[in-house]
N, C-alpha and C positions, 0 to 999 in steps of 0.2 A: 773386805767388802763381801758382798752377800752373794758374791758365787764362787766362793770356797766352802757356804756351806750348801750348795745345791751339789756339787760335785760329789760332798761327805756323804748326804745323804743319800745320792744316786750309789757310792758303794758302798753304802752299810743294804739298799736295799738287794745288789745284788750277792751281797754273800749270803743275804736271810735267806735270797730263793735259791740258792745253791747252782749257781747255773751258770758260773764264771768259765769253770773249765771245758764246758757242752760247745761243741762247735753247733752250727744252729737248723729253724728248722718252719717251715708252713705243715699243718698239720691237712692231710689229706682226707678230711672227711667233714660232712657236712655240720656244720654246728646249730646248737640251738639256737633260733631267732626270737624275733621280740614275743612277749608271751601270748598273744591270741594268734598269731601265725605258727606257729610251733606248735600248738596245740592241735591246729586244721592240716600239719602238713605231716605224711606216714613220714617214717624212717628212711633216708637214703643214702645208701653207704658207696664211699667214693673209692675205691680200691685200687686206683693207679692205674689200672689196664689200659684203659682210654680217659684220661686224665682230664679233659680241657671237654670232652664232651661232656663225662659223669658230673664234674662239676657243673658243666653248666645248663645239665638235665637236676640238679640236685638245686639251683637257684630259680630254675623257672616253676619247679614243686612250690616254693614258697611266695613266688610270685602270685600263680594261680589260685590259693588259698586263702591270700589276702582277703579280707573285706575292704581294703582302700588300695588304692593306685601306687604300687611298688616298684620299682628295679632290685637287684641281689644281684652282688657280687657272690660269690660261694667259697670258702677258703682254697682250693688250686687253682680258681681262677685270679684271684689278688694273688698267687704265687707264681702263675705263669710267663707272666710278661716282669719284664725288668722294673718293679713296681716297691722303691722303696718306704715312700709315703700313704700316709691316705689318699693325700688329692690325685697321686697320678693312679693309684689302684683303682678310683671311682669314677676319674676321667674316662674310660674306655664305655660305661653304661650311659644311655640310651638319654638326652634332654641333658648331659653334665660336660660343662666347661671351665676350663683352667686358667688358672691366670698366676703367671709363673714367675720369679727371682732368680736372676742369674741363670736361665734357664731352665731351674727346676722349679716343678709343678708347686702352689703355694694357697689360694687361693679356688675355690667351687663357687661356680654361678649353676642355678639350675634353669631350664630352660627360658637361659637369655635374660633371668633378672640380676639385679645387683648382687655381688655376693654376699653383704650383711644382712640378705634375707634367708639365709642359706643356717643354719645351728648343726653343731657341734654336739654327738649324744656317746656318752660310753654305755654299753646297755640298757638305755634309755632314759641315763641321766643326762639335761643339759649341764655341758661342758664349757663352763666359760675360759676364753683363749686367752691366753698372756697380754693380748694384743687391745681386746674387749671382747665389743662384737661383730668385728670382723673374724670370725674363726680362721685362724692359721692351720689348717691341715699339715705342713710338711713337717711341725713338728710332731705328729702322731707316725710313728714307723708302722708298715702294714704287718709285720711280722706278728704284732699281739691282736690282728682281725682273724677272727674262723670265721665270718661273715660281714657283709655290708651292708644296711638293709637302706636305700634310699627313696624317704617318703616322699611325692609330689604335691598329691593331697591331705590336707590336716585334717586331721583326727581332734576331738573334744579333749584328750589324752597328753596332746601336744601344748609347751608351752606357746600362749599368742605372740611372741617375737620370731615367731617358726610361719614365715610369710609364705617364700616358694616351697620350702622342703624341709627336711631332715633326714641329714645321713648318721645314721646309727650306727657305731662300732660293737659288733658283738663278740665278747671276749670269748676264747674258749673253756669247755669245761670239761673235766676229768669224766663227766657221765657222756661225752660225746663220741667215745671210746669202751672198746669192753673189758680194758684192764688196763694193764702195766705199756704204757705208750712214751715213746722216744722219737723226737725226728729230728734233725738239725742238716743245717748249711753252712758251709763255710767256703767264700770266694773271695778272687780280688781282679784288679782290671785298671786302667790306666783310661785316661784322657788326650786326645788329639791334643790338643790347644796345649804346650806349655809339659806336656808328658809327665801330666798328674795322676797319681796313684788315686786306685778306691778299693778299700777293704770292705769287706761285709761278713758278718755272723749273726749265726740266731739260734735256738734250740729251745722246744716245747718238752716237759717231762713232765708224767703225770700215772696215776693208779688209782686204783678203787679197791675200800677196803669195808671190809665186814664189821659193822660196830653195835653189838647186841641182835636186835632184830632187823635194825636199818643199815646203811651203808653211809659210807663216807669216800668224798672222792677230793684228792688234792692236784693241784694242776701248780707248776713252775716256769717260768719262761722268762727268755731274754735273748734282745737282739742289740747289735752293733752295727752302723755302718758311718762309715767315712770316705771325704768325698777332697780330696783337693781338683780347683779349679784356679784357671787363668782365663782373664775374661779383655777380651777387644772392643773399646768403649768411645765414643766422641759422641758430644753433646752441645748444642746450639738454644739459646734463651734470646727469643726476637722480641718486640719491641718496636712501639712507632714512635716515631722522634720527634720533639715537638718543635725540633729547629729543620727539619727538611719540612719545608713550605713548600718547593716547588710544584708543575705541574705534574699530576700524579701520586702524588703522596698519599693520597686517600688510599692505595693499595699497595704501599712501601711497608714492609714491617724490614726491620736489620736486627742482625744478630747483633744483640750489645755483649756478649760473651759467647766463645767459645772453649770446648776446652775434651781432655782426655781426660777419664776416670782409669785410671791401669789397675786392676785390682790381682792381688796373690790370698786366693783365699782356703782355708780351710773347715769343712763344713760334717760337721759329726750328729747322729741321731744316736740314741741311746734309750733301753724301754728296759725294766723290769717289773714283772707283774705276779700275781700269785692269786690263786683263787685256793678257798675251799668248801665246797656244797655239802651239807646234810641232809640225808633223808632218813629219818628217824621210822615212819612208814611211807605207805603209798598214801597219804594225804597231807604230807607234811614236806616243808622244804625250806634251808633255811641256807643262803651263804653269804662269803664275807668274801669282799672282792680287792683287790689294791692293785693300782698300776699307775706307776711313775716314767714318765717318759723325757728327754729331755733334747733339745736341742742347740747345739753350740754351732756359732759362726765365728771365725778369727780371719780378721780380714787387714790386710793390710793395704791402703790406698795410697796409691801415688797418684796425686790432683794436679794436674797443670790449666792452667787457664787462663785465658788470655784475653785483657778485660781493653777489648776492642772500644766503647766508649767512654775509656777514661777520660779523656779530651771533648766530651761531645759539645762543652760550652763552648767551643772555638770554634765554632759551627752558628754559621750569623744566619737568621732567620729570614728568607725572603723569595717574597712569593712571586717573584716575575721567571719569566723563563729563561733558559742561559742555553750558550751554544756548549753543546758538550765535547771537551776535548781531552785528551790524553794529556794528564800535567806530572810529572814525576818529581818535580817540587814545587809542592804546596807550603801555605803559609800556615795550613792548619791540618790536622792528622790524618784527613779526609774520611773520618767516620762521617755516613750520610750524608756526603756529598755527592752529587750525582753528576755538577759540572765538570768535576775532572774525569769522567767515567768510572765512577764507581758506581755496581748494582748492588742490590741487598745481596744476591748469591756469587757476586767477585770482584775483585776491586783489592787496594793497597793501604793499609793504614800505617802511619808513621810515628816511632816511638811510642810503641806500646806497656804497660805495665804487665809484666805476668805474674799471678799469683795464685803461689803453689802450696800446695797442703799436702802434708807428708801425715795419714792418719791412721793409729792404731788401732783397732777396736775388738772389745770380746766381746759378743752378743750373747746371752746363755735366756733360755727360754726355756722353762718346766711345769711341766700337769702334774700333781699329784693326787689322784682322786682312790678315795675310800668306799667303798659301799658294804652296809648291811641290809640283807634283803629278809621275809619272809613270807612264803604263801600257806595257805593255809587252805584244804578243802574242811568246810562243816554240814554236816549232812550229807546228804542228797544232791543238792542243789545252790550249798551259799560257796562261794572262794571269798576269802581276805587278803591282801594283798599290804607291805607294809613297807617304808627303807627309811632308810638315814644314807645322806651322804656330806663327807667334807670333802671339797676339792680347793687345794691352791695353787694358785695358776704364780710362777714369776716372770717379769721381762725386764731384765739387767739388760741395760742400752749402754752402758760403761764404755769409756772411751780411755784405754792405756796413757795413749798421747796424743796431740794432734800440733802438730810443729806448722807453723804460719811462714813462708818467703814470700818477699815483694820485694819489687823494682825498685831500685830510689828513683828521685824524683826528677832526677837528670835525664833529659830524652835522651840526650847523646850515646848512655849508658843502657837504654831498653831498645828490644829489637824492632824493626820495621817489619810487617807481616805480611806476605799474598795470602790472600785466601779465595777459595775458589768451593763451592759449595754446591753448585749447577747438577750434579750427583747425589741423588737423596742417600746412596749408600756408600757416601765417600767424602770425609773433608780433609781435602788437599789443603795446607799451610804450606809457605818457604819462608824460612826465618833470614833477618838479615841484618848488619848494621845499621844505625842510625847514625846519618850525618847533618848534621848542621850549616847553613849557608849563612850569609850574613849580607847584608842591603839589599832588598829589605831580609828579614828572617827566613828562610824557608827551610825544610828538612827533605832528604835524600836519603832514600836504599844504597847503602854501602855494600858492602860482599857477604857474598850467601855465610850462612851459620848453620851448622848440621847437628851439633853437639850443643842441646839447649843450654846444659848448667855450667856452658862457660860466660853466660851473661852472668851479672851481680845482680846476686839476688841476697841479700840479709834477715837472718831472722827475725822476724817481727814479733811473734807471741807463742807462745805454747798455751795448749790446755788440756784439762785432767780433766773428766768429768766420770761423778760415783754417781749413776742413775741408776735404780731397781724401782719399780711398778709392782704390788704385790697384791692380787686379788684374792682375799678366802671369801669363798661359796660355802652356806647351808641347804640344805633340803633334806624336808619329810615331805613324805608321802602316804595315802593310808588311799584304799580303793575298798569297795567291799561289792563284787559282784553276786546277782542271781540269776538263776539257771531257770525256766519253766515255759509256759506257751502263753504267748499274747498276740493279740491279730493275727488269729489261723497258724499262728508260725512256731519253732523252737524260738524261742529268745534267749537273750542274755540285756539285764539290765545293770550297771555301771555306778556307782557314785563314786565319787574322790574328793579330795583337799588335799589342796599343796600348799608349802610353804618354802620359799627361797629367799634367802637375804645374801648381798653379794657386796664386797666391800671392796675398792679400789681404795690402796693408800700408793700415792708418787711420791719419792723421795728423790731429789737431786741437789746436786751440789759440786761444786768447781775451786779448780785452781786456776787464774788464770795472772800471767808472766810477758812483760809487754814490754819492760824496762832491760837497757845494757846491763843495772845493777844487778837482779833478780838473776837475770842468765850467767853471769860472773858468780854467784852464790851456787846454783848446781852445776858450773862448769860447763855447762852446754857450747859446741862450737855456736859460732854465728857465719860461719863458710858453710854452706849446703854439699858442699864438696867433700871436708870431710866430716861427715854425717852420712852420708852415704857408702853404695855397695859399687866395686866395677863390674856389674855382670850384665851380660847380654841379656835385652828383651827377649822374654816367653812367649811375646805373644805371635800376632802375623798382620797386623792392622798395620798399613803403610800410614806413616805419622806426617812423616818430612821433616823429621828429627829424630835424634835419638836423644838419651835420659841415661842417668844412673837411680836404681832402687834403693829408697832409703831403707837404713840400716837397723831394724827393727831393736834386736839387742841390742843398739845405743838409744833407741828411742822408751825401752825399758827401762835403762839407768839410770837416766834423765830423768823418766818418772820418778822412779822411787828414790830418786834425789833431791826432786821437787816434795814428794811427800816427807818428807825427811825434813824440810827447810821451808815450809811454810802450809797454811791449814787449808780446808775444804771452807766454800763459803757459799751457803745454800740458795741456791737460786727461785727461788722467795714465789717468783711471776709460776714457773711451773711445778708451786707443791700443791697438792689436793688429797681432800679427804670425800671421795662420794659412795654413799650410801644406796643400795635398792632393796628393796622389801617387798614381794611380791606375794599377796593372799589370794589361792584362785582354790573354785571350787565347778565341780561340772557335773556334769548325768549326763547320761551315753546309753542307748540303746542299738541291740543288733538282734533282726529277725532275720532268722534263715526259713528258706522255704523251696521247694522243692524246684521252683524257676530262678533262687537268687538270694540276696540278701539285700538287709535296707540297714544302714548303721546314721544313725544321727544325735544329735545332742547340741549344749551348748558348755563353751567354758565363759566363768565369768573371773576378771582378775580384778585386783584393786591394786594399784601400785602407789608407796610412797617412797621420793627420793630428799635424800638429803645430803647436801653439799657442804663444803670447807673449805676456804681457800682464802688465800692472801689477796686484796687488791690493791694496785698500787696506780694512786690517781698525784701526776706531776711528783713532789717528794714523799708524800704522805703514805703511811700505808698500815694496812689495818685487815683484822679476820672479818670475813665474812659467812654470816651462814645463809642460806636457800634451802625452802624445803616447799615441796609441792605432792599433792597425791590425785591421783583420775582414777575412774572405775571405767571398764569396759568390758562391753560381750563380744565373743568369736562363736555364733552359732554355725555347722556343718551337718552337711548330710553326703551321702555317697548310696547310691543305686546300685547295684551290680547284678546282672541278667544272665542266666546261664543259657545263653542260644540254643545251645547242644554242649555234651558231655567235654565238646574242646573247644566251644567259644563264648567269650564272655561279653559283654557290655560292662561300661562303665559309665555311671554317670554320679558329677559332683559337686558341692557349691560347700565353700569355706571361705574363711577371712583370716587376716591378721592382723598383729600393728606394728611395724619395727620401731625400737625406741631409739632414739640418739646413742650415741657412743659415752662411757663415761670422761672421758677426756673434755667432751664437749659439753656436758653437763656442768661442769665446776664453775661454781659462781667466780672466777678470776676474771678480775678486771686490769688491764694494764694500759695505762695511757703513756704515749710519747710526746709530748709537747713539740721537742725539738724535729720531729717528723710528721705532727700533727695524723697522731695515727690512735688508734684503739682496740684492741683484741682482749677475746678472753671467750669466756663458757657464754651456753644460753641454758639455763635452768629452767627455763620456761619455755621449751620449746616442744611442742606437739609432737606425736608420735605417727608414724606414716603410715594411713591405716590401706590394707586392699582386700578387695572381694572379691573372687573368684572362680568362676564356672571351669568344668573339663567334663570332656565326653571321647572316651577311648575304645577302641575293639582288638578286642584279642583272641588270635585264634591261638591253640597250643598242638600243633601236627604231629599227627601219629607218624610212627610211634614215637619219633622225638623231631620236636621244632618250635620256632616261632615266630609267629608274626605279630605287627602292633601297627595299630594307625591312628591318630588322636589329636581332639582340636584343645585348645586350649585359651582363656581369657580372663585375664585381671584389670578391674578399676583401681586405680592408686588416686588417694587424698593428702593433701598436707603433706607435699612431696618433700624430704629434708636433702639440702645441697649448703653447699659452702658458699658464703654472700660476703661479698667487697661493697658496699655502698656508705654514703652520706648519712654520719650519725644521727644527725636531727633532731636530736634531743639536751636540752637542759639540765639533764639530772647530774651530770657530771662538772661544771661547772664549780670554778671555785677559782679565791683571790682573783676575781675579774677578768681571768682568763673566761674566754666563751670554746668550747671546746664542740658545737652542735655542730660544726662543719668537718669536725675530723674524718677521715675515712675508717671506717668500721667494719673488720672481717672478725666470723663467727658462721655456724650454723645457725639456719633459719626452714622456715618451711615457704614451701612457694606453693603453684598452682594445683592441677588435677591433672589425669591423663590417664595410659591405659597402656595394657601390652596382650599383644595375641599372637598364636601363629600353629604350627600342627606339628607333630613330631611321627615317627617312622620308624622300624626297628624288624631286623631277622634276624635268625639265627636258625641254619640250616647243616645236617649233615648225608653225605652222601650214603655212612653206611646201610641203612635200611631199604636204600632203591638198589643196590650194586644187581643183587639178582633177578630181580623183576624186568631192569633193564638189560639182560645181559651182560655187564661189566666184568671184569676180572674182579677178583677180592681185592686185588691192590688198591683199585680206587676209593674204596670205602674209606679213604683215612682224610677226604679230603673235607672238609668243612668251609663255610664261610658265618660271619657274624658282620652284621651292617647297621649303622642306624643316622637318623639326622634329625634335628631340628631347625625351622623356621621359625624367625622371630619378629615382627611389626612393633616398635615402641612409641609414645608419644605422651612429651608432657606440654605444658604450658611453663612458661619461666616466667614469672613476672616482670611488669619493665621495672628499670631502675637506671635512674639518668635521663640520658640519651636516648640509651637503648631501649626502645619498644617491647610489651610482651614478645614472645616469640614462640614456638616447635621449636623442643631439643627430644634427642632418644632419653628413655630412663641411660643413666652413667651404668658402665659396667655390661649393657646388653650388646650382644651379637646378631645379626640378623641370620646367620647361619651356623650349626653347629652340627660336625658327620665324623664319623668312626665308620672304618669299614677294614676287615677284619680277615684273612685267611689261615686255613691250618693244619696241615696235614698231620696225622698221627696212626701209627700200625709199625706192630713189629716192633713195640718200646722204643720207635723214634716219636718226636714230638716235633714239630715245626712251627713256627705262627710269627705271619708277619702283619701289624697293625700299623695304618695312618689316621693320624687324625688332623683336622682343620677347622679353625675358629676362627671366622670372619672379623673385619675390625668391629672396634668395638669405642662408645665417648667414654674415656678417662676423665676427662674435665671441662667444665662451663665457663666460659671467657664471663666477667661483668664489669669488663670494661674497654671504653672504642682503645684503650693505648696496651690492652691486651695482644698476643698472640694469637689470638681467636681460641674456639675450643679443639681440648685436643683429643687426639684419638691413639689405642696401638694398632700398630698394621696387625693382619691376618698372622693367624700363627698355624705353621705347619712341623707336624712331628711323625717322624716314621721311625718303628721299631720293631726288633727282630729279636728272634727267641729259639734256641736249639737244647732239645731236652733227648737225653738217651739212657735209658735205662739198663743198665749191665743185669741187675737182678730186681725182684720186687723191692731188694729195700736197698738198695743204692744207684744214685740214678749222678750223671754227670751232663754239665748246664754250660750255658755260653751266652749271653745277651749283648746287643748293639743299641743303644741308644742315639738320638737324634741325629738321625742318619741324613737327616736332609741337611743339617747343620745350618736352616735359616738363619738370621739374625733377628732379634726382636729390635719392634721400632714404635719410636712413638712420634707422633709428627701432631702441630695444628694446621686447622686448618681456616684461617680471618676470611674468606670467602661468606664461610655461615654466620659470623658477626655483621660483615658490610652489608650481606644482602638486607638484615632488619634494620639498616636504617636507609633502604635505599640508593647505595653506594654499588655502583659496579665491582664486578666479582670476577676478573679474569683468572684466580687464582687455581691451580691445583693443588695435591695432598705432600708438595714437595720440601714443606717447610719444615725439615726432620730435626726434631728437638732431643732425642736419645735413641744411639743404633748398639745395640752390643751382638755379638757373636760369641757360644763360647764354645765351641768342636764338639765330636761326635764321641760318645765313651764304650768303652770293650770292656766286657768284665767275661769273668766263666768259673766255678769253682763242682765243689760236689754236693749234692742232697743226701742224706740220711732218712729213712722212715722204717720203725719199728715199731 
């Protein structure tokens, strides 16, 4: 499979960089940023002394320099706090929110919009993610960042799928240093939850060396981290029933499944990079950049679930009212029955099915991007600017095994269940026999069961599945800037052409083993008993049962026993082949002038995509190709007013379009007959265009400080969501089946709407008042750093059905988002404790009344601690605490905001919790090196 050769090639890159034996390292000094910032910002050298201020007196230089609307991270600040990805390095600045897996950071929204408005840059190339374009930050380890440059407002420069922002990775270079430089780290640390280890290492090596009249500078780097987790899971999928009729039922939703995710997971990042820059003179520059990054998840799930309306058709429809009593033998399971006193949050179902998934999976996800760059000064007054880059992204979804148990079909034989759900952070289950009555039939709770997997449960199927996703990126670039005075001012005028073509191919395919015969050929038990492990639960989630952990090395054996005795059989519905080709061309102008600067321009793109995929209509199926192309303009401008020597104005208006995801592109069409159902791509689907005003003030306080206060406002068109509705159409039609009434999900575009709100930001140190006000010196080490955002969203949903247009939030937005920040440092101690808190936020749009309504995750709160002590300048020893609050993530709907648009009473609150995990608080501590 193709991730033994992602592995290959992650170690052939690290012995090219030589950086295997280097324990590791954050390079202490400020790095070059994107190139007209770096050009406006003097020299600032970070020297350890006061580490977290210098840094973040060396990020607000390039803030202030900008001609557009910035945030910087500065490399010791992505190294001060427990920060092993991008997303949780960039979480901490000013308008940026997370959105997390398993509790680690995954996911950037910037001030409150979705995150596929959010792009993905490695010095200022976009980076397309394994994933699409939803950018996966947590595969990029922050160890290969010397900076973070996070754009708010677009630039001409930027590609137009660059809506809210771009966060820029700026690698480091061997010129950011004045010779022969070494730093590394190397630590480890454990997990509350399940007392899971985490290792980490990393280490920057780099020199400058004399070549004729120029110089040459080589930079090597590589980091490691690994992360075991035990994670505490229950999860509820509701549902309105279409046989509870009774009164009230209009605000009945029941859980038709409940069930535990128990995961044992192991989760590794891995980064090797290598720069080498030329400067032949002082107007010459030319480098060649690589950095491979990779991230692996090995997870092993134990699924139990407990398919509470397997019985639901015993369940007679009728609408009059009943006196409700206590009945502990019923004639039917009493799923959504409410005469016997059962509520959707507690009540007894009888002889239930439980079905259990025993799943192994390797997930492996790799960036390999290439860049050759070169600038050129000629004359006086022209720059050339030029690159190439290749980037392949992979995303191996590979599934080792996934072993299937269900109940037979004998009630007598599956357990009776309480459930009790009335606690949004707690599902209480007591499992119990099932008994049988006879004249008439009824069924009774027998004696309590503690130990699930002494019910019969028999194999029912195995499955294998070889899935890789594999994107290669091209792009050229060619810019050619001029230097001289136009309207009273210094100018610089701007041209470019881009070129990117991006190619998603999905490859998948399966075994799948359903038969006693098949299972008798690899030998597999069909007892889940012995398949499994005897060891105690990791975790701490009261269940009201306990489990045995299936046994991963027999679930390996079995694979490669399966592979061994029968073939892979491509799964046809999800292969595609789509294509993008993007021509864009811009001009950009920037006058500076002794009040400010003016930067404006337009980009104009032309996009053409083109699709491949299999559709399979009833038995038939066949290639299809889709091909569509639009042209569009992203014109911008950006104001910027120097009030006085430390305050600036901002003022700015841009646009953009996000495009659909390639997945959802692909012309696949897949009809079910026997569920009257139809999925697949929308090739022809719009891209979601918005326009944009911001008006910010920044003061920058002597001698070191900052403040920021700023409004902000986007129109959104041809909003793209995921649609359930009534196909309506003829086109599929065939052998006299009429198929216009099937139910049809897919992306689509819906109404208009709009996001606004203001954002807020300090950063302040005590050293420069200590004597003015009288203080001791001691206090000077204290600091604080703060910021938030407010966010107002509103779109229009269309109606569809039933249900009336409506107000929903943009998906993905938060209406509050704050970090607030303290940190004491003197004396080569370092201190810093940071919380941050992200309001809830809509996950998903209900488009239908027998939906769970839309849903939402709860607020997420994170606090982390940070202990840094420097024994000498160039050995400093570390300690970090992670998610110290140990919240749980939750996602919940909520059918109150479905009923109210059709006029349906709403006594509902947010208690109808669809996924809670918890995964404990982590300790690590190791040593720093900097030489």
């Amino acid at each position: 499979m193709s991730k033994f050769s992602a592995v290959a090639r992650l170690r052939l890159a690290f012995l090219a960089s030589a950086t295997l034996l280097w324990p590791a390292a954050q390079a202490q000094a400020a790095d070059v940023g994107a190139e007209e910032v770096a050009e406006a910002a003097p020299e600032i050298i970070v020297t350890g002394a006061r580490p977290i201020a210098e840094s973040e007196a060396a990020a607000l230089e390039v803030q202030k320099n900008s001609d557009s609307l910035v945030s910087v991270a500065a490399s010791d600040s992505v190294g001060r706090l427990p920060d092993q990805n991008i997303a949780q390095a960039t979480g901490r600045l000013p308008g940026v929110a997370v959105e997390r897996d398993q509790g680690q950071a995954r996911y950037i929204s910037l001030r409150g919009a979705p995150n596929y408005w959010t792009t993905l840059s490695f010095d200022g190339i976009n980076i397309v993610s394994p994933e699409g374009r939803d950018a996966r930050f947590d595969s990029v380890p922050s160890a290969i960042a010397g900076k973070i440059i996070v754009s708010k407002a677009v630039t001409p420069e930027m590609p137009g799928e660059t809506v809210s922002g771009n966060v820029n990775v700026i690698t480091r270079s061997a010129f950011d240093y004045s010779g022969l430089h070494f730093a590394g780290k190397l630590g480890a640390g454990f997990a509350e939850l399940g007392s899971q280890k985490d290792y980490e290492a990393s280490a920057i090596i780099s020199d400058r060396f004399q070549l004729g009249g120029g110089e040459i500078g080589v930079l090597l780097s590589g980091s490691y981290y690994q992360r075991g987790m035990i994670t505490d899971n229950f999860e509820h999928d509701w549902e309105r029933v279409s046989q509870d009729q009774r009164p009230g039922n209009d605000t009945r939703f029941w859980a038709q499944e409940t069930e535990n995710k128990l995961y044992r997971l192991t989760r590794r990042n891995w980064s090797a990079s290598g720069r080498i820059d030329w400067k032949p003179d002082a107007d010459n520059t030319i480098s060649l950049r690589s950095v491979y990054t990779i991230f692996t998840d090995d997870e092993a799930r134990d699924n139990y679930r407990f398919d509470l309306d397997d019985r639901q058709s015993d369940q007679v429809a009728n609408t009059a009212a009943c006196t409700i009593a206590a009945n502990s033998t019923p004639a039917n399971t009493g799923y959504a029955d409410v005469c016997i006193g059962n509520t959707p949050l507690a009540g007894t179902i009888y002889g239930i099915d439980i079905r259990q998934r025993s799943t192994l999976r390797a997930f492996r996800q790799s960036i390999f991007t290439n860049t050759l760059e070169g600038t050129h000064t000629i004359g006086d007054s022209w720059k050339l600017n030029w690159l190439g880059n290749y980037t392949e992204s992979q995303d191996d979804r590979s599934v080792i095994g996934e072993a299937n148990w269900d109940s037979p079909s004998t009630r007598t034989l599956r357990p009776t269940v309480s459930y009790d759900f009335t606690d949004p952070n707690r599902a209480r289950l007591l499992l119990f026999t099932t008994l049988q009555l006879s004249s008439p039939t009824r069924y009774q709770a027998g004696t309590p069961v503690t130990a699930i997997d002494s019910f019969t449960k028999p194999l029912s199927q195995l499955t294998i599945l070889d899935a890789v996703d594999t994107t290669k990126a091209y792009t050229g670039k060619l810019s050619l800037a001029h230097e001289g005075s136009m309207l009273g001012g210094e100018a610089t005028i701007k041209l470019g052409f881009q070129f990117d073509q991006r190619t998603k191919v999905v490859d998948e395919s399966q075994i799948l083993l359903n038969t006693a015969g098949q299972f008798t050929a690899i030998g597999i038990p069909t007892d889940y008993n012995q398949f499994s492990l005897d060891q105690a639960f990791l975790g701490k989630i009261p269940m009201g049962y306990t489990f045995r952990y299936f046994d991963t090395d027999k679930m390996r054996q079995y694979s490669d026993s399966a592979q061994a005795n029968f073939t892979f059989t491509p799964n046809t519905a999800n292969i595609y082949d789509v294509r993008e080709q993007v021509y864009a061309g811009y001009v950009m102008g920037t006058v500076k002038y002794g009040w400010g600067s003016i930067l404006g321009g337009v980009r104009v793109e032309h996009v053409k995509n083109r699709g491949i995929a299999t559709a399979t209509v009833g038995t038939a199926t066949g290639l299809v190709t889709a091909e569509s192309d639009q042209t569009l303009a992203f014109p911008s401008l950006h104001v910027n007013v120097n009030v006085d020597d430390t305050k600036k104005l901002r003022l700015s208006f841009n646009s953009g379009a996000a495009r659909a995801d390639y997945d959802q592109m692909r012309p696949n069409v897949v009809v079910n007959d026997t569920n009257q159902t139809i999925s697949g791509g929308n090739p022809g689907v719009k891209p979601e265009r918005a326009y944009g005003v911001d008006a910010y003030f920044e003061w920058y306080v002597r001698p070191q400080g900052y403040l920021m206060a700023g409004v902000f406002y986007k129109k959104v068109e041809d909003v793209l969501y995921r649609q359930t509705r009534t196909f309506g159409s003829s086109a599929l039609d065939s052998n006299g089946i009429d198929r216009s009434g099937y139910a049809y999900s897919g992306i689509t575009n819906g109404g208009s709407g709009r996001i606004f709100g203001f954002e807020v930001a300090a950063q302040l140190q005590l050293e420069p008042w200590t004597e003015s006000l009288g203080l001791p010196d001691w206090m000077g080490g204290f600091g604080i750093s703060a910021n938030a955002t407010v966010n107002e969203s509103e779109v229009t949903k269309p109606a569809l059905g039933a249900i009336p247009a409506r107000k929903v939030r943009l998906p993905g937005t938060s209406d509050l988002v704050y970090n607030v920040g303290a940190y004491y440092e003197k004396y080569g101690l370092s201190l810093r404790l940071q919380y941050q808190r992200r309001s809830t936020w809509l996950d998903g749009i209900a488009d239908d009344l027998t939906d769970g309504g839309d849903t939402y995750w709860a607020a997420d709160d994170e606090l982390d601690f940070s202990a840094r002590y420097a024994i000498t300048k160039n050995f400093e020893i570390y300690f970090d605490a992670t998610n110290l609050l140990n919240k749980p993530g939750r996602r919940y709907s909520e059918p109150g905001n479905l009923l109210t648009a059709t006029g349906a009473p709403t006594p509902f609150t947010n208690n109808q919790t669809i996924e809670w995990e918890r995964f404990g608080r982590r300790y690590s501590g190791g040593i720093r090196v900097n030489f």
